[in-house]
SETIMAR-484426 format. One record per residue (C-alpha): residue number from 1; residue in three letters; x negated, z, y negated. Coordinates in steps of 0.1 Angstrom, whole numbers. Each point is the difference from the previous one (the first is absolute). Last residue first. Example, Ala and Ser with C-alpha at 12.3 -4.5 7.8 and 13.67 -1.06 7.14 Angstrom:
SETIMAR-484426
<2 'Ser' <-137 71 11>>
<1 'Ala' <14 7 34>>
This chain:
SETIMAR-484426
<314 'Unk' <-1541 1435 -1285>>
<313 'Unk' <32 7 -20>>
<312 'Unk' <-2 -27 -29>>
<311 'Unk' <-28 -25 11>>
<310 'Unk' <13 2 39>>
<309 'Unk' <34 -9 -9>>
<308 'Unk' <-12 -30 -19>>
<307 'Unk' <-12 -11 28>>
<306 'Unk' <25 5 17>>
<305 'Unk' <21 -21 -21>>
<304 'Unk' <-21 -28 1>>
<303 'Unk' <1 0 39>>
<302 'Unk' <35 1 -3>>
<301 'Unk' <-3 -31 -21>>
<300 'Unk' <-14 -20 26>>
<299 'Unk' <20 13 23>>
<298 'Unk' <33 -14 -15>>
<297 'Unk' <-15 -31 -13>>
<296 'Unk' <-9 -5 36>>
<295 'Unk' <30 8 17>>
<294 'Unk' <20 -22 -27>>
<293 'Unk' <14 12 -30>>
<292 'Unk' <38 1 -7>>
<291 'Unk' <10 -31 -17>>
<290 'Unk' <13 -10 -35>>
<289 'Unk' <-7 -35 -10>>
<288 'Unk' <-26 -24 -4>>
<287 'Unk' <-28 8 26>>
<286 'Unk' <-34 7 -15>>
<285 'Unk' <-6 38 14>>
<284 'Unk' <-16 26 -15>>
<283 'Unk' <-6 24 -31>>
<282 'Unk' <-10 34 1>>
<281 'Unk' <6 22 -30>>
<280 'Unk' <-11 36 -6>>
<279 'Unk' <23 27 -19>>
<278 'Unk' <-13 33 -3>>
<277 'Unk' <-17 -7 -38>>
<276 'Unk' <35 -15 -5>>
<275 'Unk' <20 30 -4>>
<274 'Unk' <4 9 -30>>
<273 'Unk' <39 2 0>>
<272 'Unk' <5 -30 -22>>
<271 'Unk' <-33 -22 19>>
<270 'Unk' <23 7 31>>
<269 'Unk' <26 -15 -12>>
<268 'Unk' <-12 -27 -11>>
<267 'Unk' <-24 -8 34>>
<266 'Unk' <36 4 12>>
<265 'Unk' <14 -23 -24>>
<264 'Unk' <-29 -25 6>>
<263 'Unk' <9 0 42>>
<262 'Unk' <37 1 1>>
<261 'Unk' <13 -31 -15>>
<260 'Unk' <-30 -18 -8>>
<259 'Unk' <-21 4 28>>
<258 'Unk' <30 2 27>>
<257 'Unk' <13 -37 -7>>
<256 'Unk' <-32 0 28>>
<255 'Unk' <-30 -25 -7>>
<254 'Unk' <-23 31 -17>>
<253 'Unk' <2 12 38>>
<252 'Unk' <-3 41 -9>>
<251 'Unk' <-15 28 18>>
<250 'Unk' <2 32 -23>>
<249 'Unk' <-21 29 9>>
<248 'Unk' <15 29 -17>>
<247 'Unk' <-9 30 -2>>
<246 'Unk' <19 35 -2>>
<245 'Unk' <1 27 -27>>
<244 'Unk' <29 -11 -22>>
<243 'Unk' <-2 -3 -36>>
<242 'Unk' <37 -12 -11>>
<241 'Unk' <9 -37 -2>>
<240 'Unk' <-7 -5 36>>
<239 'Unk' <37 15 13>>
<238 'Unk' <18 -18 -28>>
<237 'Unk' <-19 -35 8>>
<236 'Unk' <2 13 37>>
<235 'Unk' <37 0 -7>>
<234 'Unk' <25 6 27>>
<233 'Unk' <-6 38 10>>
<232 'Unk' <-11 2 -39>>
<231 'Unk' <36 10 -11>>
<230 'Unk' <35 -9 15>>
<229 'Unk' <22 2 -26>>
<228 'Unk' <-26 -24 -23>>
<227 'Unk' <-4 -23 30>>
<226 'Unk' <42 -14 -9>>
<225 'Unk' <-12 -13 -37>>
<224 'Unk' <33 -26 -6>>
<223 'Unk' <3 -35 -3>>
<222 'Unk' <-6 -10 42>>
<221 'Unk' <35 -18 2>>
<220 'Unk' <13 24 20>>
<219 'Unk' <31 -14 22>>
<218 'Unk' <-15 1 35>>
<217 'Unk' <-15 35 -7>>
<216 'Unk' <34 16 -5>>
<215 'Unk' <9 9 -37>>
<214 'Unk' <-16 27 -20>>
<213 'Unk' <-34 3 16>>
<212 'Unk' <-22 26 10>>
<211 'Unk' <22 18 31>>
<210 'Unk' <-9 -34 14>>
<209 'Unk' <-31 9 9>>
<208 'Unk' <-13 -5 35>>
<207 'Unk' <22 -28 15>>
<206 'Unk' <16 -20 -30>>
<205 'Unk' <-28 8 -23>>
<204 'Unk' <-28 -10 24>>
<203 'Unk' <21 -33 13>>
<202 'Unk' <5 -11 -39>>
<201 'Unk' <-40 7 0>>
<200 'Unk' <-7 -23 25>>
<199 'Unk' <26 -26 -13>>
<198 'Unk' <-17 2 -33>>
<197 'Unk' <-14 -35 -6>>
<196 'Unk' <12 -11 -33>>
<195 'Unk' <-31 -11 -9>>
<194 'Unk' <-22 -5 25>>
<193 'Unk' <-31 21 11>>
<192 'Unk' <8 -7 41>>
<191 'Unk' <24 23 -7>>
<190 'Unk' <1 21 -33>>
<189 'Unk' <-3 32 2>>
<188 'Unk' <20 13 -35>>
<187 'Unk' <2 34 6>>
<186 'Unk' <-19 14 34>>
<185 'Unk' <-33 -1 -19>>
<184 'Unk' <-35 -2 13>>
<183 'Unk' <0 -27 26>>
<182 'Unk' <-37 -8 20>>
<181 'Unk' <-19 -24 3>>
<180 'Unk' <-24 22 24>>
<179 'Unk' <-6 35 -3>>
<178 'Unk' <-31 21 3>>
<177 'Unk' <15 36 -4>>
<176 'Unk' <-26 29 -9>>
<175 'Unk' <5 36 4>>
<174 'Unk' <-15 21 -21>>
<173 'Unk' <36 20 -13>>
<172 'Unk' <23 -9 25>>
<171 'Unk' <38 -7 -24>>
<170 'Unk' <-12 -28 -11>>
<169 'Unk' <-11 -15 36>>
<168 'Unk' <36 2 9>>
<167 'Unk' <12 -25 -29>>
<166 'Unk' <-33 -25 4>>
<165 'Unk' <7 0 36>>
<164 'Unk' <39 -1 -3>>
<163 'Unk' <-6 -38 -24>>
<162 'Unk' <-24 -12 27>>
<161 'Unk' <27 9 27>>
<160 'Unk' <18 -25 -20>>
<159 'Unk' <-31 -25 -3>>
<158 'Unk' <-22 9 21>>
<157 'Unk' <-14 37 6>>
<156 'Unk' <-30 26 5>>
<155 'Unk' <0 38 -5>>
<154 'Unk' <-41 8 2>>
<153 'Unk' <-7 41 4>>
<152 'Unk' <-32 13 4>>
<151 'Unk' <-9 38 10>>
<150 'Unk' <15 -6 32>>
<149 'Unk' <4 32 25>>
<148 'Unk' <29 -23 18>>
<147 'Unk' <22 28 1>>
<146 'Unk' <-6 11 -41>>
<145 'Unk' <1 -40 -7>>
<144 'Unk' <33 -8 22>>
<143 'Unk' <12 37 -23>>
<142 'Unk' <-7 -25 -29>>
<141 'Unk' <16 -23 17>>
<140 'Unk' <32 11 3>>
<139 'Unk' <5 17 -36>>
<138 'Unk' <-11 -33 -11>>
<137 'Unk' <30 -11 17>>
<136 'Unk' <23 26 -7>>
<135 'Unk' <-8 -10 -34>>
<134 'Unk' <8 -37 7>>
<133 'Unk' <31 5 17>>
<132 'Unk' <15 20 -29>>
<131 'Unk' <37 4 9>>
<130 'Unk' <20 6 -29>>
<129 'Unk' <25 -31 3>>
<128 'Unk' <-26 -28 24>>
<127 'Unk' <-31 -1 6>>
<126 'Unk' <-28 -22 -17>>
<125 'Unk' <-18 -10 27>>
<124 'Unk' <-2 -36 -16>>
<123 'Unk' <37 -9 10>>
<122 'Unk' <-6 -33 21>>
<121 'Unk' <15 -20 28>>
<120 'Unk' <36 16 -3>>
<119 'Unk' <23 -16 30>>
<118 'Unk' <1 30 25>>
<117 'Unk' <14 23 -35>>
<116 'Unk' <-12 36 -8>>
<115 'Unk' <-26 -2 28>>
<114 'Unk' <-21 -22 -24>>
<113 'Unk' <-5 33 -24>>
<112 'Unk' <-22 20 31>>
<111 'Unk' <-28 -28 -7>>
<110 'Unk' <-25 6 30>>
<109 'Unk' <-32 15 -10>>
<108 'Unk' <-32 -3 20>>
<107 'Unk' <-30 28 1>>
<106 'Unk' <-36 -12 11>>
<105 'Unk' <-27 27 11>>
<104 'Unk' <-29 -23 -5>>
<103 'Unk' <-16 -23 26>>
<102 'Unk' <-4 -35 -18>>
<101 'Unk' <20 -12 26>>
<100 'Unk' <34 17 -3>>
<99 'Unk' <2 -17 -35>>
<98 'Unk' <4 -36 12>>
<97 'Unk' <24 8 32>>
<96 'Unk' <19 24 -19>>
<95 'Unk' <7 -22 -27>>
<94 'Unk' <38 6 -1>>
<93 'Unk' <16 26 15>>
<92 'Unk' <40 -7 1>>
<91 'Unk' <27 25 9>>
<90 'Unk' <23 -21 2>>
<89 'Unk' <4 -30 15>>
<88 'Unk' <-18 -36 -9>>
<87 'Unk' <9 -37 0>>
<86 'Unk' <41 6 -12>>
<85 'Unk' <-7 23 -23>>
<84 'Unk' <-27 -19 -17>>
<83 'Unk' <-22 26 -16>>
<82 'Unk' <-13 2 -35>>
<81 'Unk' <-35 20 -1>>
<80 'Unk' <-15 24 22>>
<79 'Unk' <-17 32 -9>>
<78 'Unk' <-33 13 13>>
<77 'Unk' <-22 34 -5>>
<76 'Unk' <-38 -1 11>>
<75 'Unk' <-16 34 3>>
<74 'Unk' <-36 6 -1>>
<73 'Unk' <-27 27 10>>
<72 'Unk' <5 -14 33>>
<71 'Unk' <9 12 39>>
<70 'Unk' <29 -16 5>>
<69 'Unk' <35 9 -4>>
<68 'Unk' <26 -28 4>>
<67 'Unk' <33 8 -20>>
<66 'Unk' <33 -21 6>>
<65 'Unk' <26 8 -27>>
<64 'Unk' <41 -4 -3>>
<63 'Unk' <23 14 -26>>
<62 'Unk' <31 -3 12>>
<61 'Unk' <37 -9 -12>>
<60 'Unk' <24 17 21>>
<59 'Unk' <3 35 -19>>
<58 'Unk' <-39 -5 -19>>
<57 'Unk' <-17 6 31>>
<56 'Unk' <-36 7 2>>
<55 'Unk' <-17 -19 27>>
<54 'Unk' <-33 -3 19>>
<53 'Unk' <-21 -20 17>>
<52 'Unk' <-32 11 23>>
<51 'Unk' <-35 -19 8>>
<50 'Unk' <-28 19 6>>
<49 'Unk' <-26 26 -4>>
<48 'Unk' <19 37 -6>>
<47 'Unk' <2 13 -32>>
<46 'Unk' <36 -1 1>>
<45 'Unk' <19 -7 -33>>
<44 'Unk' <14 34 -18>>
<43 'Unk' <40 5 -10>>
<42 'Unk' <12 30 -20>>
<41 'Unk' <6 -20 -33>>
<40 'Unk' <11 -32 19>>
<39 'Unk' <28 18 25>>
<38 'Unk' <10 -10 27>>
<37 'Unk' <-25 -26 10>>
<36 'Unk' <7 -18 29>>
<35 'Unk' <-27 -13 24>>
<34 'Unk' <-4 -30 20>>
<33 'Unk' <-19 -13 24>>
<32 'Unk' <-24 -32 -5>>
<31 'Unk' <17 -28 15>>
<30 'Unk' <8 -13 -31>>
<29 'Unk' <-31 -6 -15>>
<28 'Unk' <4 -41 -15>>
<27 'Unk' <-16 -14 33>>
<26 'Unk' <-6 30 21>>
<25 'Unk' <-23 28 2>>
<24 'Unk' <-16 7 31>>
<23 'Unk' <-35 -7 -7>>
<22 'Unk' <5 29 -30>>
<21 'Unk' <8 24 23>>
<20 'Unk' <39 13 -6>>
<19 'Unk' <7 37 -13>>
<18 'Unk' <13 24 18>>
<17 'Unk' <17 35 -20>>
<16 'Unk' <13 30 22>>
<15 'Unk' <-21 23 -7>>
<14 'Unk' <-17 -12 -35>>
<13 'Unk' <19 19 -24>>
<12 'Unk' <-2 -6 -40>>
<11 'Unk' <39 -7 0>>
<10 'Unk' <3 -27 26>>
<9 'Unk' <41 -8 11>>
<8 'Unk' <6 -20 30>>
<7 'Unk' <25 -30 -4>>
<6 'Unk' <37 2 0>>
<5 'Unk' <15 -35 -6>>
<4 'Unk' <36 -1 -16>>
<3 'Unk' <2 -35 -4>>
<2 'Unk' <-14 -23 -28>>
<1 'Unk' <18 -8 -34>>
């Protein structure tokens, strides 16, 4: 939970609103100022150049974003994977050093779920009861886009934040998300691939959803469908299985346990709800295991994804 903070509140007005120079900006954006949002529906991002954060509060658990407006056609949306609690604080921007430098507006997410519990590493953006994070997400940036006066949206992420960039680019029709290994189920995530490796989702059902089982989460044996109750927020099998109006560039290391476990059933899935025509894969890396990629990989396929941009929207 985090202390009763008052920030100022932007609704579409500029009067009072600063935002930060770019050669000012910090290591991870926190010095930007920050903004509340009180109320998402209502709310408009400044069109002023700069650096600014803001936050929606979901009663003590908020959802945190830092938005850099630049002048570009594009905007470049980011979401961070699993964090170690006890290496980094909340709210965490991740590639802001990488994307800020290909001089797009650039939008970063921080996971509003992990404030639920200060020892939760990963929950996927998936929200929590009947709060739908990733709606009021795309909701976010597509106002980001309108601000930013983008015609090209790219929502990028590794791994977990992989898995909330496929789910959030869903619901933005033309925008494309270039992931990298990442999840696409919350049931049955294996760690490290290996059976019997569910501590990561025992910690998901104990903290975010255990409303779904019928004994605590330390007791569940994993024999019963628990996603089902919950829907496509924790599915991108479920989510991909019906035509969607997005694309997908899909970065995969064909060394990760990844390739088998969540990489063919997506292409599966995706192939059941037609759409595989707006589905393009990128593969990389040689190192055995599952990794995020590195600055270069990163960029490289960044580049590939504007490219791509550029063919579908000009």
């Amino acid at each position: 939970m985090i202390g009763k903070e008052r920030y100022k509140a932007v609704i579409g007005k500029d009067c009072m609103f600063s935002a930060l120079p770019f050669e000012d900006l910090g290591e991870g954006g926190l010095n930007a100022p920050r903004y509340g949002i009180p109320n998402l529906k209502e709310f408009e991002f400044s069109q002023r150049e700069g650096a600014a954060q803001y936050r929606y509060d979901y009663d003590g658990k908020p959802l945190d974003c830092l938005f850099l407006k630049e002048e570009s056609d594009t905007l470049i949306v980011s979401f961070h994977g699993a964090l170690n609690r006890k290496r980094f604080s909340l709210p965490r921007f991740e590639r802001l050093k990488s994307i800020s430098k290909f001089g797009t507006s650039s939008i970063y997410f921080s996971d509003p779920t992990l404030w639920l519990d200060d020892s939760l590493q990963l929950a996927w953006y998936t929200g929590w009861g009947e709060v739908d994070v990733q709606a009021d997400i795309a909701a976010l940036i597509v106002k980001a886009k309108i601000a930013a006066g983008a015609n090209k949206v790219i929502v990028s992420g590794s791994s977990g934040g992989g898995f909330a960039a496929l789910q959030v680019s869903a619901l933005i029709p033309e925008s494309l998300a270039v992931v990298f290994n990442p999840s696409v189920y919350v049931q049955g995530y294996l760690v490290d691939g290996k059976e019997g490796g569910h501590g990561t989702e025992r910690k998901y059902l104990e903290v975010v959803r255990p409303e779904v089982l019928p004994v605590p989460a330390a007791q569940y044996q994993f024999d019963i469908d628990w996603a089902s109750e919950v829907g496509d927020k924790v599915s991108a099998l479920e989510r991909y299985a019906t035509p969607r109006e997005n694309f997908v560039l899909f970065c995969q290391t064909p060394t990760d346990w990844h390739y088998e476990q969540h990489y063919l059933p997506f292409l599966a899935a995706c192939a059941k709800g037609d759409n595989l025509a707006r589905v393009r894969v990128h593969e990389y890396g040689e190192r055995v295991g599952h990794f995020p990629p590195t600055p270069q990989e990163f960029d490289g396929a960044i580049v590939e994804a504007l490219r791509w941009a550029k063919e579908l929207h000009g």
